[in-house]
C-alpha positions in Angstrom: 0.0 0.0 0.0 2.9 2.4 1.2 4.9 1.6 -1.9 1.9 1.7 -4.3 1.2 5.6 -3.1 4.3 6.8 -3.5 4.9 5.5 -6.8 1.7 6.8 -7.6 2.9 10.2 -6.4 5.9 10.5 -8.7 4.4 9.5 -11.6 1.6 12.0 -11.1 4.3 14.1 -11.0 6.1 12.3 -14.8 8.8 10.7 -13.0 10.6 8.1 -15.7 10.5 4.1 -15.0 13.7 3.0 -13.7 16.7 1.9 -16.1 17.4 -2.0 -15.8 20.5 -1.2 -13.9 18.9 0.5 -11.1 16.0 -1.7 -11.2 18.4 -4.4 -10.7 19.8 -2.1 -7.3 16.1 -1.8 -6.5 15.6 -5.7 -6.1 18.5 -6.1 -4.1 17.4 -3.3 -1.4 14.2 -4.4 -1.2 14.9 -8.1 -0.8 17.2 -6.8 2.3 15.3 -4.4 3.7 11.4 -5.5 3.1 11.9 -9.3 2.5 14.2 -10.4 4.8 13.9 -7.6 7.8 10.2 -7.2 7.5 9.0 -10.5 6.3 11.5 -12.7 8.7 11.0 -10.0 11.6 6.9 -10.4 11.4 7.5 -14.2 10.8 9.6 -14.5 13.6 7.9 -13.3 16.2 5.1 -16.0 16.0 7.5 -18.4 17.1 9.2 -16.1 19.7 8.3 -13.6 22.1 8.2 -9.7 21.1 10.9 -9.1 23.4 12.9 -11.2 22.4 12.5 -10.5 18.8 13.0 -6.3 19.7 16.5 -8.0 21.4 17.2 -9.2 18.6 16.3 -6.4 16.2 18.6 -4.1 18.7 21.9 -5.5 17.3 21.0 -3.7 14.5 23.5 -0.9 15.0 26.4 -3.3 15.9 25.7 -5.1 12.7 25.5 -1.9 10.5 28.6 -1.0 11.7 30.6 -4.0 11.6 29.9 -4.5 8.1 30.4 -1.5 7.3 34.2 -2.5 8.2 34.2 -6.1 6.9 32.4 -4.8 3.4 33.8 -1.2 2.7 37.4 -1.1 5.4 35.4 1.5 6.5 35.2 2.9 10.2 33.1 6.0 11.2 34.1 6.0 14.7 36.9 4.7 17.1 36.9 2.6 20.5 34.6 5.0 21.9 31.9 4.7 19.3 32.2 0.9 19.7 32.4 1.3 23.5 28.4 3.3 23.5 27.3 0.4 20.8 27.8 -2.2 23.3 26.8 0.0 26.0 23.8 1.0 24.7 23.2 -3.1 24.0 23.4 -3.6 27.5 20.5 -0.8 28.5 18.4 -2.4 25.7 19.2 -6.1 27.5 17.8 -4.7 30.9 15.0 -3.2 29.6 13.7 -6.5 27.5 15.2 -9.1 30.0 11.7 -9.9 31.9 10.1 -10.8 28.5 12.8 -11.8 26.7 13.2 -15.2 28.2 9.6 -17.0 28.9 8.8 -20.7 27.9 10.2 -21.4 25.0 7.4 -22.5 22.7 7.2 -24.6 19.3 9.5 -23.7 16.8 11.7 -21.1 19.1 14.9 -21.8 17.8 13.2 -21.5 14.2 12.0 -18.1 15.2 15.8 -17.2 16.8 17.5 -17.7 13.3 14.9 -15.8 11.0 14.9 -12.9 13.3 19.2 -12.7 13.1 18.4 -13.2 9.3 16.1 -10.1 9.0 18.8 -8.2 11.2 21.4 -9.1 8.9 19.1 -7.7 6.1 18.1 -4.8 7.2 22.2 -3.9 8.1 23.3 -4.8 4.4 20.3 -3.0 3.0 20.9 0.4 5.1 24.5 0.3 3.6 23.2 -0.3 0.2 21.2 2.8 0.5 23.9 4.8 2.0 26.7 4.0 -1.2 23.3 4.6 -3.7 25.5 5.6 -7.1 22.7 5.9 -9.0 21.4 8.7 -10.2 17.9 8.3 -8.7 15.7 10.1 -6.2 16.2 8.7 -3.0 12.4 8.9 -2.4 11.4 7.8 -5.3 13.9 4.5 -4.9 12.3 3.8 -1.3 8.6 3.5 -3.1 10.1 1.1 -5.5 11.9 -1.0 -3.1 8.3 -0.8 -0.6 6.3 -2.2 -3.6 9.1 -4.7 -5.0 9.2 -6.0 -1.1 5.4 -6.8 -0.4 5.8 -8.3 -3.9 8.5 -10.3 -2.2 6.5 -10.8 1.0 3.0 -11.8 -1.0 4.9 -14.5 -2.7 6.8 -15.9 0.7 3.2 -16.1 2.5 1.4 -17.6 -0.4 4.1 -20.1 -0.6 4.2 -21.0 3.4 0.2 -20.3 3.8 0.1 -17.2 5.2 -3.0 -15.7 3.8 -6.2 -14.6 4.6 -9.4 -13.1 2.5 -10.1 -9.3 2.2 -13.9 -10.2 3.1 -12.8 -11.5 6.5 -10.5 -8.4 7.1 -12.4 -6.2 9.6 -12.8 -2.5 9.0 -10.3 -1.7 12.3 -7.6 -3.1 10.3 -7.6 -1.4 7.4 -7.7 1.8 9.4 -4.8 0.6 10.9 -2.9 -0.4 8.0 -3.5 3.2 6.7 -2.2 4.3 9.7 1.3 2.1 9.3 1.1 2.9 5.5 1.3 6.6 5.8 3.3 7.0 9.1 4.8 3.7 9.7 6.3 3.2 6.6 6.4 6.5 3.7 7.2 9.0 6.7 9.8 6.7 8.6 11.4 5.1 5.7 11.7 8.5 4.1 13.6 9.9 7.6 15.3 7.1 7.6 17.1 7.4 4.4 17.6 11.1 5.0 19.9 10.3 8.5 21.9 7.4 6.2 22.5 10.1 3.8 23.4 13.0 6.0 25.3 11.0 9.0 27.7 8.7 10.2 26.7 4.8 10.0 27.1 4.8 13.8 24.8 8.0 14.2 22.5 6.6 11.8 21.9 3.0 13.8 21.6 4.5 17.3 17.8 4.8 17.1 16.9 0.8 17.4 18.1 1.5 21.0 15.6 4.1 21.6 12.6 2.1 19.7 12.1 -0.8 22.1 12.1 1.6 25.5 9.3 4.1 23.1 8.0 0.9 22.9 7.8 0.0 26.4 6.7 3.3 27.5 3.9 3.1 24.8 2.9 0.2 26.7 2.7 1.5 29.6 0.8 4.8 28.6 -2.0 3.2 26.3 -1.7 -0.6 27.7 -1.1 -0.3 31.6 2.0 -2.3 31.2 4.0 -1.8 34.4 7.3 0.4 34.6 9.7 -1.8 36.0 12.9 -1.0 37.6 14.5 -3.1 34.6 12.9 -0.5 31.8 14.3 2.6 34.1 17.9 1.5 34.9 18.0 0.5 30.9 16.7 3.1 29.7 19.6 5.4 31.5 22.2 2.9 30.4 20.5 3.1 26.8 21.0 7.1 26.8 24.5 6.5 27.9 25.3 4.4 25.4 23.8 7.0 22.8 25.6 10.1 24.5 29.1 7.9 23.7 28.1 7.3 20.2 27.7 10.9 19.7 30.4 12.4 21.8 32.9 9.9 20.1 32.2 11.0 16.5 32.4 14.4 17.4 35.7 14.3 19.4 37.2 12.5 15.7 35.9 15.2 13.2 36.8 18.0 15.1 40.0 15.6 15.7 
């Protein structure tokens, strides 16, 4: 839905179909960033719990960056920088460690793997995007790679079963696919690729350790989930960890 609106937008507007070479790009960022993050991410977490799976998702930034050295030799930051990564690890550890590790049900370790798979995905397509040579419209690319991944994701749950009729689809959901459609995906994805553009890889990775505690407090606000001392003491080591990140990079430009 995301992808099909913004697509729709540009060509409103006369953009030009992509060339085969940057359609070629286009498959390979979406299959990384939509297929694998998105559709082994959502896949995952029926076989494991939400905390866990926002654990998982939270080495994110440690994975961006550490490819970005295996891949490219390239290092935006110095002990420091690595020094907030895995302090800011650690907050996210105590804020998720009650939920993280309940009964392990059917298929858990099934579950574990895709989860570290769509991490992995999401890493290698954040660096695609950030090394983008072609000469395409950043905004423009992300609608393509939106449509080109549910593509990618109708196919996977067709083939494992995963379907379910539009006439048994209640109204509530489509409002709430709109919702994720317009804010969850066009708005983020486009702010998203504006920071991967505009910052450091380090800067850019530090926010999947402030989504799981917006998560928590979320919870807590519109669910009544309790506050427990876990979610305050990580949160604090979480903001630590983010300070470092940020203070390191600046000390080494102005360095």
């Amino acid at each position: 839905m995301a992808g099909s609106l913004v697509l729709g937008f540009y060509f409103i507007k006369g953009a030009k179909m992509p060339t085969w070479q940057q359609f070629k790009w286009l498959l390979m960022v979406a299959f990384f960033m939509f297929f694998l993050n998105n559709g082994m991410g959502t896949w995952s977490v029926h076989y494991i719990s939400s905390g866990l799976g926002a654990l998982i998702t939270a080495l994110y930034p440690i994975c961006m960056v550490l490819l970005d050295f295996l891949l490219y030799k390239k290092s935006d930051g110095n002990r420091l920088t690595f020094i907030g990564l895995l302090v800011g690890i650690v907050g996210v550890v105590f804020v998720l460690y009650e939920n993280a590790f309940g009964p392990h049900p059917d298929g858990y370790m099934f579950g574990v793997v895709i989860c570290f798979i769509g991490v992995l995905g999401w890493s290698l397509g954040s660096l695609l995007v950030a090394r983008n040579k072609f000469a395409m419209d950043p905004y423009y690319a992300v609608g393509w790679q939106m449509f080109l991944g549910s593509i990618m994701i109708f196919i996977l749950a067709l083939a494992t079963g995963n379907t379910e009729s539009f006439a048994k689809i209640p109204f509530t959901v489509w409002e709430d696919l709109s919702f994720l459609s317009v804010i969850g995906s066009i708005l983020t994805m486009m702010a998203f690729i504006y920071t991967l553009k505009h910052l450091p890889a380090a800067v850019a990775s530090i926010y999947a350790y402030i989504n799981p505690i917006v998560a928590m407090l979320a919870g807590a606000e519109l669910l009544h989930e309790a506050l427990t001392i876990n979610l305050l003491i990580g949160s604090v080591i979480t903001l630590i960890g983010v300070y470092l990140v940020n203070y390191s990079l600046r000390k080494e430009q102005i360095e």
